[in-house]
C-alpha positions in Angstrom: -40.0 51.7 -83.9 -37.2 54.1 -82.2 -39.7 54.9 -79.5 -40.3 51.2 -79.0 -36.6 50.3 -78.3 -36.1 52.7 -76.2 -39.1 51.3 -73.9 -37.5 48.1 -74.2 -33.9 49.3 -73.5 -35.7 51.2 -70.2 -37.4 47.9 -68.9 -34.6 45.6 -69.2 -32.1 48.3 -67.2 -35.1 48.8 -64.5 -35.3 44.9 -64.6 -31.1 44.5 -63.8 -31.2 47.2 -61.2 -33.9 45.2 -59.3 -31.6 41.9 -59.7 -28.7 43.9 -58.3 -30.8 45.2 -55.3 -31.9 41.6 -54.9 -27.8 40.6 -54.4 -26.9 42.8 -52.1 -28.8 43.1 -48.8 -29.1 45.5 -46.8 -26.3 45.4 -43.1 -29.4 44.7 -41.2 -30.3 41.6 -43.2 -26.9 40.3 -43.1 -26.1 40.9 -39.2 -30.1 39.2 -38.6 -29.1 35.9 -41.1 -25.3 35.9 -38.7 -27.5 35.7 -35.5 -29.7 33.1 -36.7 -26.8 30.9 -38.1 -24.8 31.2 -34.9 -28.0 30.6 -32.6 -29.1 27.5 -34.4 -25.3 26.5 -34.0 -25.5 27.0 -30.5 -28.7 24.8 -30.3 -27.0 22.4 -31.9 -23.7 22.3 -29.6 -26.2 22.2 -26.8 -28.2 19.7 -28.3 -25.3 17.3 -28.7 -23.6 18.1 -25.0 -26.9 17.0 -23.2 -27.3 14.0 -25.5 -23.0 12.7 -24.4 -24.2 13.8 -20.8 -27.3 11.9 -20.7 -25.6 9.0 -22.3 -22.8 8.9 -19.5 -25.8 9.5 -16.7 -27.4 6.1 -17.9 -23.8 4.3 -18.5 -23.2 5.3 -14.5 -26.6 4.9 -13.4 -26.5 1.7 -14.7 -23.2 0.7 -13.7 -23.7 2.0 -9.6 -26.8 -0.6 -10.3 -24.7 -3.5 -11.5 -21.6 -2.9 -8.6 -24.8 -2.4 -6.0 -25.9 -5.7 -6.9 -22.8 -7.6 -6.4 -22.2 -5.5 -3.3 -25.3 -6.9 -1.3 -24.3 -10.4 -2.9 -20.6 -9.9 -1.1 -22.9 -9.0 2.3 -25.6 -11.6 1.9 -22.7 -14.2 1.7 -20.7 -12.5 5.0 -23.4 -13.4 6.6 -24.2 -16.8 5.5 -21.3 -18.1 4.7 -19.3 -16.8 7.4 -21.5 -15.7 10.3 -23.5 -18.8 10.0 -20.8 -21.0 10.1 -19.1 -19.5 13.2 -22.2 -19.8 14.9 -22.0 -23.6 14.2 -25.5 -22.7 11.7 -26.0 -24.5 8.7 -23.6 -26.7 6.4 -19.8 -27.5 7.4 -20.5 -25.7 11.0 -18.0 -27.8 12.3 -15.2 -25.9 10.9 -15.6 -22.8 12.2 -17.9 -23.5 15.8 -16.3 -22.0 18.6 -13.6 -20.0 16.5 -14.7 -17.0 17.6 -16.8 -15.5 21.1 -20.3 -14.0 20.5 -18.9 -10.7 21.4 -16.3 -11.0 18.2 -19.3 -12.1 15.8 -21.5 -9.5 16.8 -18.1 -7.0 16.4 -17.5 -8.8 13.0 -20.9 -8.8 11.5 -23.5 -6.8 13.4 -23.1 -3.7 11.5 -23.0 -6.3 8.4 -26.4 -7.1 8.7 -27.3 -3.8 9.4 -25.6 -2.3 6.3 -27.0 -5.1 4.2 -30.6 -4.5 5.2 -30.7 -1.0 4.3 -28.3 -1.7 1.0 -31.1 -4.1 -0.2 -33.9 -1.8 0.1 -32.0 1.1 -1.7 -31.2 -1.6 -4.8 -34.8 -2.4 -5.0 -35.1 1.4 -5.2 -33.1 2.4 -7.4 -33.4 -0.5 -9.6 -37.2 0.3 -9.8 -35.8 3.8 -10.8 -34.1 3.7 -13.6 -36.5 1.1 -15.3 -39.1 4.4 -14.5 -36.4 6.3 -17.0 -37.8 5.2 -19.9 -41.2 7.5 -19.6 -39.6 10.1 -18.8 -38.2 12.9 -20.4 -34.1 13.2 -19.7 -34.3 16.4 -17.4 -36.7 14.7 -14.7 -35.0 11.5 -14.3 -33.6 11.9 -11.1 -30.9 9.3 -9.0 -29.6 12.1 -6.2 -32.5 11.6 -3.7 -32.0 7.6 -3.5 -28.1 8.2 -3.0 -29.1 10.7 -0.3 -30.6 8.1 1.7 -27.9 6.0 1.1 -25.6 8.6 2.6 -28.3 8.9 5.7 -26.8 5.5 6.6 -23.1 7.0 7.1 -23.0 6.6 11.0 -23.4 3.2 10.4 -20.1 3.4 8.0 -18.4 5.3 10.6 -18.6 2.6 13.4 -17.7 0.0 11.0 -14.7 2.2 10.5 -13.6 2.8 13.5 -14.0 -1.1 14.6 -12.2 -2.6 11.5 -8.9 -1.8 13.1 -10.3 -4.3 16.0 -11.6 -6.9 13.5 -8.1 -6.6 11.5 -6.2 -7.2 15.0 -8.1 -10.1 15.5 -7.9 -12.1 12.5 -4.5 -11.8 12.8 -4.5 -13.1 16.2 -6.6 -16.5 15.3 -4.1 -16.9 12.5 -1.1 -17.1 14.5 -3.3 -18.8 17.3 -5.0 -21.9 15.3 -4.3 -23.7 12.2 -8.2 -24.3 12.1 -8.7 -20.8 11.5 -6.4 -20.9 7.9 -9.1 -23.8 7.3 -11.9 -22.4 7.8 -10.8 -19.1 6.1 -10.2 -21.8 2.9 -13.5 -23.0 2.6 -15.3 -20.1 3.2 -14.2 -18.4 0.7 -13.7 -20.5 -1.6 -17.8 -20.2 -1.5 -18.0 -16.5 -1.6 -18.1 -14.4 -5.1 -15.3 -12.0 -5.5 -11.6 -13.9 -4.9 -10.9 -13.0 -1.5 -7.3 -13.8 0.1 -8.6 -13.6 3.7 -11.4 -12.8 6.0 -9.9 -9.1 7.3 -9.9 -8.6 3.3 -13.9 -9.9 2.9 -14.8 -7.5 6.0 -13.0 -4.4 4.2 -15.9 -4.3 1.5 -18.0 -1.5 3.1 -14.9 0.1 3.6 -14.3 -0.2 0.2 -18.2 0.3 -1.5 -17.5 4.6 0.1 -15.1 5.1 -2.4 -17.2 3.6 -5.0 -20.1 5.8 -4.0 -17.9 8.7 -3.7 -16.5 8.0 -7.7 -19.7 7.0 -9.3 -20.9 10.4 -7.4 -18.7 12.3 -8.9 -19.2 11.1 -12.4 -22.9 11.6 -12.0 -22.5 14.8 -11.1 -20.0 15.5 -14.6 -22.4 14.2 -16.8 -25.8 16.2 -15.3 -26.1 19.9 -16.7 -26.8 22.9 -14.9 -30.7 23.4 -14.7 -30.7 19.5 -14.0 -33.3 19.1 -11.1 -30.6 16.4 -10.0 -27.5 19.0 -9.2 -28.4 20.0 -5.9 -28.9 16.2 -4.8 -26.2 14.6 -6.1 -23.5 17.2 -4.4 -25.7 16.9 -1.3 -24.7 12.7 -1.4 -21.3 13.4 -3.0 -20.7 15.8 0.4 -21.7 13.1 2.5 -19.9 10.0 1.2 -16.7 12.5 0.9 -17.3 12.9 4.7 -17.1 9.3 5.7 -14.3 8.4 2.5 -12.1 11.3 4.2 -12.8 9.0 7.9 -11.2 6.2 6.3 -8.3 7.7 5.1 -7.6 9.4 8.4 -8.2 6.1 9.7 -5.9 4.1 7.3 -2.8 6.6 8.5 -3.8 6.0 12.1 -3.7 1.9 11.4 -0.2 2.6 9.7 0.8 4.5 12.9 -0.1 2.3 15.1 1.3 -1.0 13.1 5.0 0.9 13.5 4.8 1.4 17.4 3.1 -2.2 17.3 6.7 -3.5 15.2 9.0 -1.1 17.2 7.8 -2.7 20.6 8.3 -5.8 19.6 11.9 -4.8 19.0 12.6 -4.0 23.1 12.7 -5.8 25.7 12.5 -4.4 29.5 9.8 -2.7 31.5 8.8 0.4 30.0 5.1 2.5 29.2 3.4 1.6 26.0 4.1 3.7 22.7 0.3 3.6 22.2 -0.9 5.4 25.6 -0.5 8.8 23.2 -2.9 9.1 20.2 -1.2 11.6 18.6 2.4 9.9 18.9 3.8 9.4 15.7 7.2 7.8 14.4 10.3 10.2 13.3 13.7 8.2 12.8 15.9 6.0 14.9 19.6 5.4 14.4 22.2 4.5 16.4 24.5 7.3 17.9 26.9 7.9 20.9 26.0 8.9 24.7 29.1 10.8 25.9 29.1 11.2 29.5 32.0 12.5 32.0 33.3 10.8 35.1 36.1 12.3 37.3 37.6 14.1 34.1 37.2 11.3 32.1 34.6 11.2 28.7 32.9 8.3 28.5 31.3 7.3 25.0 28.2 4.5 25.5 27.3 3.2 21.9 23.2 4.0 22.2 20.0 3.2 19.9 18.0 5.8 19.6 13.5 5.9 18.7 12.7 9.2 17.7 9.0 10.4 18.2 7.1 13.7 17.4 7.3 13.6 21.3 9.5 11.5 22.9 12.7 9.5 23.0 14.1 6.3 23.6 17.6 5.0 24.7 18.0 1.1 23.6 21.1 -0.7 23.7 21.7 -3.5 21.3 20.3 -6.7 22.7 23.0 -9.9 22.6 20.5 -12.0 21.1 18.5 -11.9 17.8 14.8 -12.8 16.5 13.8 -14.2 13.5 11.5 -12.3 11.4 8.8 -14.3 9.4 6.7 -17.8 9.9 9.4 -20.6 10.7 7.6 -22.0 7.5 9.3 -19.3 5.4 12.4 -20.7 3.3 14.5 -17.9 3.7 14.4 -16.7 7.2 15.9 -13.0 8.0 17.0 -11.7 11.5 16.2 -8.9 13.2 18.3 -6.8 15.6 16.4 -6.6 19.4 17.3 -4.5 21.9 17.3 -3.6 25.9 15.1 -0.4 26.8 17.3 1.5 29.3 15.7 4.9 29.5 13.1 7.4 27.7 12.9 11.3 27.6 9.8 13.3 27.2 10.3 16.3 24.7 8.3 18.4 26.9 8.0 19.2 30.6 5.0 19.3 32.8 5.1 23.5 32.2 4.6 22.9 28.7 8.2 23.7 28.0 9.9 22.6 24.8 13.3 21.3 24.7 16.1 22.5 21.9 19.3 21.2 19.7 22.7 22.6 19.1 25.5 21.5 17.3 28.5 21.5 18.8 32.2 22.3 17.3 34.3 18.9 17.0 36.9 18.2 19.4 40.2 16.3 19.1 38.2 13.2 21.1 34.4 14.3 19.9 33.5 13.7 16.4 30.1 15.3 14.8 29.0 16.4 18.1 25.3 18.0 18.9 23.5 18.7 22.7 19.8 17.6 23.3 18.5 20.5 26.2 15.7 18.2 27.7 13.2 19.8 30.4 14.3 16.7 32.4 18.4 16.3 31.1 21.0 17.0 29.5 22.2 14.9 26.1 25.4 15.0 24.4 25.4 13.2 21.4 27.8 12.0 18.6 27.3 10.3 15.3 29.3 8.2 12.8 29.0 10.4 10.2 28.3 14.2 9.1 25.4 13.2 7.3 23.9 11.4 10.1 24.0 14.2 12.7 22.6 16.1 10.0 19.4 14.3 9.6 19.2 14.2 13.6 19.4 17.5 14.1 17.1 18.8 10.8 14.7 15.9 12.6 14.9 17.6 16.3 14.0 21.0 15.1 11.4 20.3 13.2 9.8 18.2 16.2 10.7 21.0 18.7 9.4 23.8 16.4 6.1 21.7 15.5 5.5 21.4 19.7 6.4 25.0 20.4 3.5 25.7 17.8 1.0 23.3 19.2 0.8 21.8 15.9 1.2 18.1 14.7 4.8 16.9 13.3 3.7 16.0 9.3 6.8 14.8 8.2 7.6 11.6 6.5 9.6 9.0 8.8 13.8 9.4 8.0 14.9 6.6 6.0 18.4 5.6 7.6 20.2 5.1 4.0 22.8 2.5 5.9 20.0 0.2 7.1 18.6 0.6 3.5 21.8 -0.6 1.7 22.1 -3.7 4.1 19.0 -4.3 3.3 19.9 -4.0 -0.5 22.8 -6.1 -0.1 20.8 -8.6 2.1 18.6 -9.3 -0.7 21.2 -9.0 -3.6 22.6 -11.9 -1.3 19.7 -14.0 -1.3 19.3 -13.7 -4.9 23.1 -15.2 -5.8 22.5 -17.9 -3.4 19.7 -18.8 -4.7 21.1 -18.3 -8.2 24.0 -20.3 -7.4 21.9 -23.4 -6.0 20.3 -22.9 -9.3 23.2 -23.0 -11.5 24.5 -26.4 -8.9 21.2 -28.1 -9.4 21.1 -27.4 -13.3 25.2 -28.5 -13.4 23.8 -32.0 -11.9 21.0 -32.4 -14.4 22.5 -31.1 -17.3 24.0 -34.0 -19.3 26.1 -31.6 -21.5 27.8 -30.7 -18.1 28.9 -35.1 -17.4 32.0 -34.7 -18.6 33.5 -32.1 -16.5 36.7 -33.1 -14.3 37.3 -31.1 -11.1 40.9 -30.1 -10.4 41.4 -30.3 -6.8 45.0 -28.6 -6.5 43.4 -25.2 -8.3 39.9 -25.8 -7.4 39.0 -24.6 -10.8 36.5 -26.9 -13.4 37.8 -27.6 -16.5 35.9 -29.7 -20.1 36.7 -33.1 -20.5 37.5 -32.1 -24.2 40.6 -30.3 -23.3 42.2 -32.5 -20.8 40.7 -35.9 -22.3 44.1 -37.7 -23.8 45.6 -36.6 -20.4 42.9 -37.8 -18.2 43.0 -41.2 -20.2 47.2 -41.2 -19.7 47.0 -40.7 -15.8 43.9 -43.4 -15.6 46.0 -45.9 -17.5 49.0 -45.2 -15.4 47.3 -45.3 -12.1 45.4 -49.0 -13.5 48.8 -50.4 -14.3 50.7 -49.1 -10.8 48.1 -51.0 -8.5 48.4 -54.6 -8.0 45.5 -56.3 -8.3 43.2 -56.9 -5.0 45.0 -53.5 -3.4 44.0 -50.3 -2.7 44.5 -46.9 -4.1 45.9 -44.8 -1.4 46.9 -42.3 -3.4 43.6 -41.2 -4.3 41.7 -41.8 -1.3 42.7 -38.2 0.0 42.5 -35.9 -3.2 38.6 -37.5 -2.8 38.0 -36.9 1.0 39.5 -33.6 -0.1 37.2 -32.9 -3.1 34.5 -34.2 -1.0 35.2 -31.8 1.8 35.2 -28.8 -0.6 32.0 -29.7 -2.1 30.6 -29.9 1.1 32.1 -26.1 2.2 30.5 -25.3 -1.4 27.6 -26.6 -0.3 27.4 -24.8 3.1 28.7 -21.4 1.6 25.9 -21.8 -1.0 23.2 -22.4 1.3 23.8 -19.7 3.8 23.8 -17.3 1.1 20.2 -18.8 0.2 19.6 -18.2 3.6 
């Protein structure tokens, strides 16, 4: 029985050594189970980052389908509704016949038709595409080679470009020239999809469709993987489209360019060259300063308007007369300073040489003096203001040292802080004036406001409430002292007199509006 036990005793320890063994693994099995666990996790991760992607691929696939369709619907109706009706084709011709020459319509919409063919085939591409998706497996549904073809098309894009400055120019021109243009720009419209203000806006859509591309582009390329057989097309497009987008932006700067030489030449009269015969000229500043000049010992001081340029500079004197700014059918109409052109200075001479500033110590009859060194003259100039010959001269340098260096001047345009505050105070003016015809017209409505008396020795309103028992004294004293069938003398002047300061009221109030 002892020797039984003991065999018993012996099996059960043999048995909990092999449970023991059992619990505890050997390093090898643990660091194997780690490298299971943490590839499975990866999987996973993977797994779930190709799922979002693919998601967002069909979410942009789908909308570049949805914005391509209303894109070719925006041309198709350019070219109906506008194009035909120009050409005195189809339904309310009459309204826009003989608007415009055939060379403007075929400026305005050739390319139009052009871009709309090939847009049409690509949607019936690429719409036939992504119906294809559902067969196919995630990693071989491919959109890159259909917007490479779109991007095939971008010299046609980069005439449009470079002509939409023209077509711009002259819608503005058959604004100002006919009435029947605003009509027919109504009408038109009104037909096409979209809500466009004008006609320049409607022919800005191709313009407007590269940034599209270029953004939907981008996204695709976020949301495909690496190992996607689409990567290497979709940069190849997004290259492409950024080529022709970065076109338009230059272009955009140019137009802004252009639009202030436009504005400042319109400011002077007199016979001088163009500000546009330079492509590269660019606005700087402009301010008005001093021309000091000596005549048989005596300084002379000529109060001068200067233009600065990246590479020239203009001399204007104030003009006696003014413009007005605006359409006549503006309410509140704003003048504008003009002025005589009396003589220009190129920055640099025919041997390429550069001119230069220095600042000059004041004098007991010079104020904030600097010198211009010109390869043609000599300028002395003084300014109002320390500040002001400050700007000038910062501005000189930096166009002298950008032409020294052959580079182009990429500095913002001086903001003359003085012009800025009139203009502050111009507007805080319109707004009191028109606050104050406000406040008149709500007085005259308002019924709360009847009973006010207007006292015409202090010019001040007062309520009826506090001067009623005295109001009713002097009217009862004034019934009783005129005979009956005569006049009131005595009153008839305190009225042409309250009259007459209405009327200055009136006229103060309204040129403030104005």
């Amino acid at each position: 029985r002892k020797k039984e036990e003991k065999e018993v005793e012996k099996n059960e320890q043999t048995t909990t050594n092999k449970d023991e063994k059992k619990e505890k693994p050997s390093e090898e099995d643990s660091v194997l189970t780690i490298q299971r666990a943490s590839r499975l996790y990866l999987a996973r991760k993977t797994m779930d980052n190709r799922r979002n992607k693919q998601k967002s691929r069909i979410d942009v696939t789908n909308e570049l389908v949805e914005t391509e369709s209303t894109y070719v619907k925006t041309l198709e109706a350019m070219i109906k509704k506008c194009m035909g009706p120009l050409k005195g084709e189809g339904k309310g011709s009459h309204h826009g016949k003989g608007l415009m020459t055939e060379e403007d319509i075929k400026l305005f919409f050739s390319p139009i038709e052009v871009i709309y063919g090939f847009s049409s085939h690509l949607l019936d591409r690429l719409t036939e595409r992504v119906e294809g998706w559902k067969d196919l497996p995630p990693g071989s549904q491919l959109v890159g080679d259909i917007l490479i073809e779109m991007s095939s098309y971008k010299e046609v894009y980069i005439s449009y470009v470079n002509n939409y400055e023209m077509i711009e120019a002259k819608c503005a021109h058959l604004k100002k020239k006919t009435d029947k243009f605003e009509k027919f720009e109504h009408e038109v419209l009104s037909n096409v999809p979209g809500g466009f203000p004008s006609l320049a806006v409607l022919m800005s859509a191709p313009i407007q469709r590269i940034s599209r591309y270029v953004a939907l582009t981008q996204q695709l390329m976020n949301a495909t993987w690496e190992g996607h057989s689409d990567v290497e097309k979709l940069s190849t497009a997004f290259k492409a489209f950024t080529e022709v987008q970065d076109l338009i932006n230059q272009q955009t700067q140019d137009s802004g360019r252009i639009q202030k030489l436009i504005e400042i030449e319109e400011l002077i009269s007199g016979k001088f060259e163009s500000l546009r015969e330079e492509p590269k000229r660019r606005y700087v500043m402009e301010g008005e300063l001093e021309v000091v000049t000596e005549n048989k010992n005596k300084v002379l001081k000529s109060v001068r308007y200067l233009f600065l340029f990246n590479d020239l500079l203009l001399l204007c004197k104030h003009a006696k007369t003014s413009s007005i700014r605006g359409s006549l059918r503006a309410k509140h109409k704003k003048k504008r300073e003009l002025f005589e052109f009396r003589s220009r200075y190129l920055l640099t001479g025919p041997d390429k040489a550069v001119g230069s500033v220095t600042e000059k110590k004041d004098t007991d009859h010079l104020r904030n003096v600097f010198e211009l060194d010109l390869p043609s003259s000599k300028l002395v100039l003084c300014a109002t203001k320390e500040e002001t010959k400050k700007k000038w001269v910062e501005s000189l340098e930096a166009v002298f040292s950008a032409l020294k260096n052959g580079q182009d001047l990429k500095i913002a345009p001086v903001v003359d802080e003085e012009k800025q505050k009139e203009k502050e105070q111009e507007e805080e003016e319109i707004r009191k004036g028109m606050g104050a015809a406000k406040m008149r017209g709500n007085k005259k409505s308002r019924p709360g406001l009847s009973g006010m008396s207007f006292q015409s020795d202090t010019n001040v309103y007062e309520s009826s409430s506090s001067s009623s028992s005295s109001a009713s004294a002097s009217a009862s004293t004034s019934m009783t002292s005129i005979p009956h069938g005569s006049s009131a003398p005595a009153e008839e002047p305190s009225r042409q007199r309250i009259g007459s300061r209405k009327k200055k009221k009136r006229n103060m109030v309204q040129e403030g509006a104005e």
